[in-house]
C-alpha positions in Angstrom: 2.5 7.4 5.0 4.3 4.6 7.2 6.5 6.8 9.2 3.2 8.8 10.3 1.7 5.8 11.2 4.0 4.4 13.1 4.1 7.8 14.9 0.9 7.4 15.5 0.4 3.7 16.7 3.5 4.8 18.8 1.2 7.7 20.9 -1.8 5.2 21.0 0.5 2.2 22.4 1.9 5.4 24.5 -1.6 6.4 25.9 -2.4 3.1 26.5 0.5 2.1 28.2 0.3 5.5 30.6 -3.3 5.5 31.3 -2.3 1.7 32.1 0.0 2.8 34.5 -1.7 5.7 35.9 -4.3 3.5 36.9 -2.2 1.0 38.8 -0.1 3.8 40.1 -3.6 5.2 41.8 -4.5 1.5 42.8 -1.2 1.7 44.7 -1.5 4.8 45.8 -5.1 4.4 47.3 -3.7 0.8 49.1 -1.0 2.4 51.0 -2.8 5.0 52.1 -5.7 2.8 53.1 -3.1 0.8 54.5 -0.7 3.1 56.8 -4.1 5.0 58.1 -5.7 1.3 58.8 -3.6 1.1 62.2 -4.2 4.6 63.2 -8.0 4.6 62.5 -8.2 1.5 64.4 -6.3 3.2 67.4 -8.2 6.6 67.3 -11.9 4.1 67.8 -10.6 2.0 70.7 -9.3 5.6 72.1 -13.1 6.3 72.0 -14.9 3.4 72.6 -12.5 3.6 75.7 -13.6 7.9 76.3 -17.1 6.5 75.9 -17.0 4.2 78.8 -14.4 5.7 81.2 -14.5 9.5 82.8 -12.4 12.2 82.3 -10.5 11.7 84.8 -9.2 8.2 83.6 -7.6 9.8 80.5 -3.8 10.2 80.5 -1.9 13.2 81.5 1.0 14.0 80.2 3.2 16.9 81.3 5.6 16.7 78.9 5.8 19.5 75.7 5.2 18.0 72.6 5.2 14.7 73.1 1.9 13.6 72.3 2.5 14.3 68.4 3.1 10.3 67.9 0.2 9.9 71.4 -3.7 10.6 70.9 -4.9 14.3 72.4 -8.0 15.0 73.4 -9.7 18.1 72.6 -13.3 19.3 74.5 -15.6 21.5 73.0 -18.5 23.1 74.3 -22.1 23.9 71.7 -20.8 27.0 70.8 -17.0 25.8 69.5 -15.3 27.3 72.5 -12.4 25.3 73.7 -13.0 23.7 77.2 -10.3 21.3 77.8 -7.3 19.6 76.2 -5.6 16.7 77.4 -2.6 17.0 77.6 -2.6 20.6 78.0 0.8 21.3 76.5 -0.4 19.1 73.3 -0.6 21.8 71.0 0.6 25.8 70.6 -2.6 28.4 71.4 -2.5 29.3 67.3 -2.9 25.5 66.3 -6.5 25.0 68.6 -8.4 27.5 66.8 -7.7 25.1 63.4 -9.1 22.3 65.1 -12.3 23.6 65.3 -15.0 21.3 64.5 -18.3 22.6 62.0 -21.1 20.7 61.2 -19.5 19.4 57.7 -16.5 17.7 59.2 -16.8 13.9 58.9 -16.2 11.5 61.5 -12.6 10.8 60.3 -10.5 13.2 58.5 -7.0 14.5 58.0 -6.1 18.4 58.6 -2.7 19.8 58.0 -1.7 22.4 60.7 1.6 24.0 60.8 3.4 22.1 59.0 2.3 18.4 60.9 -0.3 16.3 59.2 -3.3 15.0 62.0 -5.8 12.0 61.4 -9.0 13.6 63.5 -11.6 12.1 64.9 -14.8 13.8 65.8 -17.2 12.6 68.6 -20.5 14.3 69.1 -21.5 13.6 72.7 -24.5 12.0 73.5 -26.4 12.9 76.7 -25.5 9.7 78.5 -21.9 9.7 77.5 -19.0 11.3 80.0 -21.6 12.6 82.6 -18.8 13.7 84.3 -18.2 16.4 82.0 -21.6 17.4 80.9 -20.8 20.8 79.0 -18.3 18.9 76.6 -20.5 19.0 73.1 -18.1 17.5 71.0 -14.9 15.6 71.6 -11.7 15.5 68.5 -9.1 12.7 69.0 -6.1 13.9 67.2 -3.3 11.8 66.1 0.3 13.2 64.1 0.6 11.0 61.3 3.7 12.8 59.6 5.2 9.6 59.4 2.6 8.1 57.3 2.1 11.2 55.2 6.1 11.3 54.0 5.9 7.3 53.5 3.0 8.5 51.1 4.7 11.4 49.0 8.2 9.6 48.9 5.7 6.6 47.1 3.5 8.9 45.2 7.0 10.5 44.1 8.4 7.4 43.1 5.0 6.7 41.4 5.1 9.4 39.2 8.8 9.6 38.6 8.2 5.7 37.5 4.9 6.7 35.0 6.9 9.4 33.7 9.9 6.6 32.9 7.6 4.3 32.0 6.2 6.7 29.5 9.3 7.3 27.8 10.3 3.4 27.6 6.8 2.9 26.3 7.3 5.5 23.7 10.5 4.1 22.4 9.0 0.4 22.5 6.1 1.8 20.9 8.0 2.4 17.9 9.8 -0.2 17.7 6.7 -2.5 18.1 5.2 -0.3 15.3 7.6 -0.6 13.0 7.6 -4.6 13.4 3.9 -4.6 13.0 4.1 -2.5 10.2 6.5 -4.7 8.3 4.1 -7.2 6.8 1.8 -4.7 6.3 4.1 -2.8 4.2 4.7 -5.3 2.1 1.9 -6.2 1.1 0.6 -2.7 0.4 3.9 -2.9 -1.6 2.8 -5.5 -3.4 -1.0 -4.8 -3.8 0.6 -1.4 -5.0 2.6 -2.7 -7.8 0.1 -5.8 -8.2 -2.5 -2.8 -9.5 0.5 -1.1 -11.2 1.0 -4.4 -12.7 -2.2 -5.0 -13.7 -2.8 -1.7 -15.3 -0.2 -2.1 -17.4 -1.4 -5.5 -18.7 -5.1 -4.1 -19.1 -3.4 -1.0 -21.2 -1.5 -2.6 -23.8 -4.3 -5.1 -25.7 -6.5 -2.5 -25.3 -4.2 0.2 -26.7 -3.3 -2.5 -29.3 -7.6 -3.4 -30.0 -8.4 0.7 -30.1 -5.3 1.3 -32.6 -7.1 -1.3 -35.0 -9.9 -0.3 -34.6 -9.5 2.7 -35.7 -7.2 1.6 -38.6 -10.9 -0.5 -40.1 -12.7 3.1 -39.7 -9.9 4.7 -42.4 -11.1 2.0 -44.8 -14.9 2.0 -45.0 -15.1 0.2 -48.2 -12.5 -2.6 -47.8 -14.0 -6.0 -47.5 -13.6 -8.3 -44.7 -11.3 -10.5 -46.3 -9.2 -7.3 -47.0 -9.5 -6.4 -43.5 -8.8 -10.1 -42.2 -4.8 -9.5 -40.6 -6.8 -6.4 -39.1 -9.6 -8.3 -36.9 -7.2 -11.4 -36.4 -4.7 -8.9 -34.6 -7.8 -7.5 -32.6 -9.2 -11.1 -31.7 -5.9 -12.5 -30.5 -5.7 -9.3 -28.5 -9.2 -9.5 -26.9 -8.6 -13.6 -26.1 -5.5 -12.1 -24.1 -7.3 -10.0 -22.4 -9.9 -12.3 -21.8 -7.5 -14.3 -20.5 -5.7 -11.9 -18.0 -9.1 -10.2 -16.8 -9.9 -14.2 -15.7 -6.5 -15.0 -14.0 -7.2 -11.6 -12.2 -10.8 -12.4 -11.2 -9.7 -15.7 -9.8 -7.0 -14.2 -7.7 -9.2 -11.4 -6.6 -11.7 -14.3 -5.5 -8.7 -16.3 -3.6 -7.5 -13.2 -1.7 -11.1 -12.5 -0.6 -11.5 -16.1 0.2 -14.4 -17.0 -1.9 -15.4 -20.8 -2.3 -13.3 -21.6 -5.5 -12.5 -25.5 -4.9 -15.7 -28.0 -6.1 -14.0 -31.3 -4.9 -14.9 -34.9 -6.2 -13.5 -37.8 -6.8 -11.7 -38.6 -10.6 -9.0 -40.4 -11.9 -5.4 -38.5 -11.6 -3.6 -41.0 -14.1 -6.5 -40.3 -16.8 -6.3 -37.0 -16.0 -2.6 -36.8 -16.8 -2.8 -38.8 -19.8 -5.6 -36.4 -21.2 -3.4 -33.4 -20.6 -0.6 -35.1 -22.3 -2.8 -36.3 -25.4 -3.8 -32.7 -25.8 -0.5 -31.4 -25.8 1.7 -33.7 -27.8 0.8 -32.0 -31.2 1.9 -29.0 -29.9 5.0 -30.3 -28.9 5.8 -32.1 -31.9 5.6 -29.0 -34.0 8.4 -27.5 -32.2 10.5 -31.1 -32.3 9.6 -31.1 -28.6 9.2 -34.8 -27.2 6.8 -35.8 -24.2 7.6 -38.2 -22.0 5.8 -39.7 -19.2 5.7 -42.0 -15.9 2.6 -42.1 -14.4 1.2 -44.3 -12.2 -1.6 -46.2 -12.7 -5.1 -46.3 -10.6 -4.6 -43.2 -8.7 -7.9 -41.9 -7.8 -7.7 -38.3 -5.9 -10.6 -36.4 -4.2 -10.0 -32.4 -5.3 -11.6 -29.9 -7.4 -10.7 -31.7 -11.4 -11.3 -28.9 -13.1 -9.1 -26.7 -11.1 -6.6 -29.7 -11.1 -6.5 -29.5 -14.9 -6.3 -25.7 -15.0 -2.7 -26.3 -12.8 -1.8 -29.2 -15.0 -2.0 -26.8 -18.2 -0.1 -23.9 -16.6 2.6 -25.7 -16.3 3.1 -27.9 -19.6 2.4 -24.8 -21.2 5.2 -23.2 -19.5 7.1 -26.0 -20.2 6.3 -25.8 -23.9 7.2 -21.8 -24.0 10.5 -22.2 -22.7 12.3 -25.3 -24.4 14.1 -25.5 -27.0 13.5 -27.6 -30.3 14.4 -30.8 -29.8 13.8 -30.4 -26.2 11.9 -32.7 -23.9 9.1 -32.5 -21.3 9.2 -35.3 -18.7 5.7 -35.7 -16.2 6.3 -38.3 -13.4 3.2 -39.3 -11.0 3.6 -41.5 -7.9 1.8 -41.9 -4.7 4.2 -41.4 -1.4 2.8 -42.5 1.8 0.0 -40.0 2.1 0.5 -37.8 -0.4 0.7 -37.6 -4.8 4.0 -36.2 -6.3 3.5 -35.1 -9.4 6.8 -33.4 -11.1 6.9 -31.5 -14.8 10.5 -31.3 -16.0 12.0 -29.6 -19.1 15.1 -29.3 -20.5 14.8 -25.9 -21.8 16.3 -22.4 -21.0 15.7 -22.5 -17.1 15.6 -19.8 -14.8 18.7 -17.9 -12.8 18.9 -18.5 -9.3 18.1 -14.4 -8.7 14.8 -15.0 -9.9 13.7 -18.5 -8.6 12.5 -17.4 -5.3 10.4 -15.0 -6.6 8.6 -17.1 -9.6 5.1 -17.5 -7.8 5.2 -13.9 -7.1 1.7 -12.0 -9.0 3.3 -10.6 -12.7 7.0 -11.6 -11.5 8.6 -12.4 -15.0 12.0 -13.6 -15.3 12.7 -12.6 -19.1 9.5 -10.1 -19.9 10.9 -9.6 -23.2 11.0 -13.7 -24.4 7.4 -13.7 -21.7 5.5 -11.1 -24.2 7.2 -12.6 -27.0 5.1 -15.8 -25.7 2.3 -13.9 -24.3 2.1 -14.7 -21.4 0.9 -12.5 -18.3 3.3 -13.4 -15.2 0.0 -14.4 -13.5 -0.1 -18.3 -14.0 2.5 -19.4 -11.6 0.7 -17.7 -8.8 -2.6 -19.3 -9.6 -1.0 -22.4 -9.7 0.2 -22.1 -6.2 -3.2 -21.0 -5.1 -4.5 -24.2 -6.4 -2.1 -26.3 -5.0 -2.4 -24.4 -1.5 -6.3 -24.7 -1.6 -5.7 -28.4 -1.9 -3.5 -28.5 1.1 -0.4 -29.5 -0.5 2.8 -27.5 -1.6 4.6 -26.8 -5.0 8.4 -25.8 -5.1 10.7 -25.0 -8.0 14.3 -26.3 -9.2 15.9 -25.0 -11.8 20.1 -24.3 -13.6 20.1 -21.7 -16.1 20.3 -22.7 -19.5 19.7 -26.8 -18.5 16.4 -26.6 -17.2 13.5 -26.5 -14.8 11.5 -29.1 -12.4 8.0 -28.2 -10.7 7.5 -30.8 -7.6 3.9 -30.6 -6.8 2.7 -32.9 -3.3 -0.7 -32.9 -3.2 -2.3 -34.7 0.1 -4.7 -37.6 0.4 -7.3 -35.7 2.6 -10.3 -38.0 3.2 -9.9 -40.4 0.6 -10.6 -43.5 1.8 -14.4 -42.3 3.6 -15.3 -41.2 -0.2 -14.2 -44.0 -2.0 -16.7 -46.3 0.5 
């Protein structure tokens, strides 16, 4: 799927590039042309201007063969296209007048190829007081060789199209290689969309497999009471809270990545927040001999979304919880720093190998699945909390050895604080 879109984006940048220089290549082209005839049009008028106001007998002979192709010649015709006079006389060969022979169509100034020899022409009609001294001239041509302007012109429109034809090779290879740099990140993250949904779908399937095998174990006893049937149902409800659960974590990620308004900010109390966390989960802890410890300072008030705050809080004391050991302990420390709150949640429990630590926050990234679906959990809640800490404009990093323990470090920033306190 890449590899024929980088082919592809390859042949656009290609076409672009080409028609690019194609275009500049004409624009050059056109210039230099303009350019090398400028001089020679210029000549071939004052030539006239000078015909117009002198007589014939004023314009240059010269005897010598062939050497008026870089010199202007003069050619006379009568009404009927006959030939009356050309000046010089040797000028041209008896074969090459006939070409010069002017029609109605021909345009003042124009370019005629004759033998070989390229000639700028200019075409006079004569007017009746114009070179009375010749009155059965009807139309005067002021020819000019301009070979040397004409093979200055193909060796550049050569070089022009030997360069676009280059060019279009350098931009095809570049083209790739641009492609296949743009395409990096981009793959990536179809990557990880990809096994994000793969992810998912597996998480979706299992409590629902596990809710439809029930399920279908209450319609083989009909007659059985609830109480009979309790295990049954409790089995199916703690499978439909988990799901619950994951469809939610999924719906606010879905909402993050589509960058829907999640954060309702206000200001609260971060130390009473802390504390209320801790309250709620001491008896959990001191069922498993787990002891909670604290250091938090006091009077912080923080301007952020509370609930959301909470929500991070919990992730991590719950992750805390899953993974210590009895007679573990749980340490939360709270402390303003210049502009910023550090809040840090450290454990003493199993920890987590250095392969896996920068990949934690990744979307269903579980170090241990089997000890994670022993515990139930989804692989989703580290990555919401980063989201929350991100939306807050602060940053969250992990440390952790193996088998001694873990340490979030959360900074959160102190973004318009003091215009909402007054």
């Amino acid at each position: 799927m890449f590899r024929k879109t980088k082919i592809q984006l390859a042949l656009l940048f290609t076409l672009v590039f080409f028609c690019v220089l194609s275009i500049l290549g004409i624009s050059l082209y056109l210039y230099m042309q303009k350019v090398s005839l400028a001089s020679v049009d210029d000549n071939l008028r004052n030539k006239e201007t000078y015909l117009i106001q002198k007589s014939i007998e004023d314009l240059p002979d010269e005897k010598n063969e062939r050497e008026s192709e870089r010199k202007v010649s003069y050619l006379f015709w009568d009404k009927k296209g006959n030939l009356l006079l050309s000046n010089p006389k040797n000028a041209f060969y008896k074969k090459e007048i006939s070409s010069f022979k002017p029609n109605r169509n021909d345009k003042k100034m124009r370019i005629q190829t004759i033998s070989g020899h390229s000639y700028r022409i200019l075409t006079h009609v004569k007017k009746r007081d114009e070179l009375k001294s010749f009155p059965s001239a009807a139309t005067i041509q002021l020819v000019y060789n301009i070979d040397p302007e004409v093979n200055v012109i193909k060796q550049l429109l050569l070089l022009i199209g030997f360069g676009c034809f280059i060019g279009l090779l350098i931009s095809f290879f570049v083209g790739l290689f641009l492609s296949s740099r743009a395409l990096v990140p981009i793959q990536r993250s179809w990557e990880k969309q990809t096994q994000f949904v793969s992810d998912a779908s597996h998480e979706l399937r299992t409590p629902l497999s596990v809710i439809q095998t029930h399920l279908e174990l209450l319609f083989r006893h009909p007659t059985n009471t609830i109480e009979e049937e309790c295990a049954t149902i409790y089995k199916s409800l703690t499978e439909v809270k988990r799901l619950s659960k994951l469809v939610q974590d999924l719906l606010t990620l879905a909402r993050s990545d589509s960058n829907e308004q999640l954060i309702n900010q206000e200001l609260f109390s971060m130390d009473e927040l802390l504390r209320h966390i801790v309250e709620q989960f001491e008896p959990i802890a001191d069922m498993k001999d787990i002891k909670i410890e604290d250091e938090i300072e006091k009077n912080i008030i923080y301007f952020g979304d509370k609930d959301r705050i909470h929500q991070l809080l919990v992730i991590l004391l719950d992750n805390a919880l899953k993974y210590s050991d009895l007679n573990g302990k749980i340490t939360i420390f709270s402390k303003k720093e210049g502009s910023s709150l550090r809040i840090n949640i450290e454990d003493t429990g199993t920890g987590i190998p250095d392969k896996d630590l920068p990949f934690i926050f990744d979307r269903f990234y579980r170090s241990d699945k089997a000890r994670t679906k022993a515990t139930g959990g989804t692989g989703l809640g580290l990555s919401i909390a980063k989201w929350i800490v991100e939306a807050h404009g602060g940053q969250i990093s992990a440390e952790s050895r193996f088998h001694k323990g873990s340490q979030f470090i959360i900074k959160l920033p102190f973004k318009n604080q003091s215009s909402k306190l007054t």
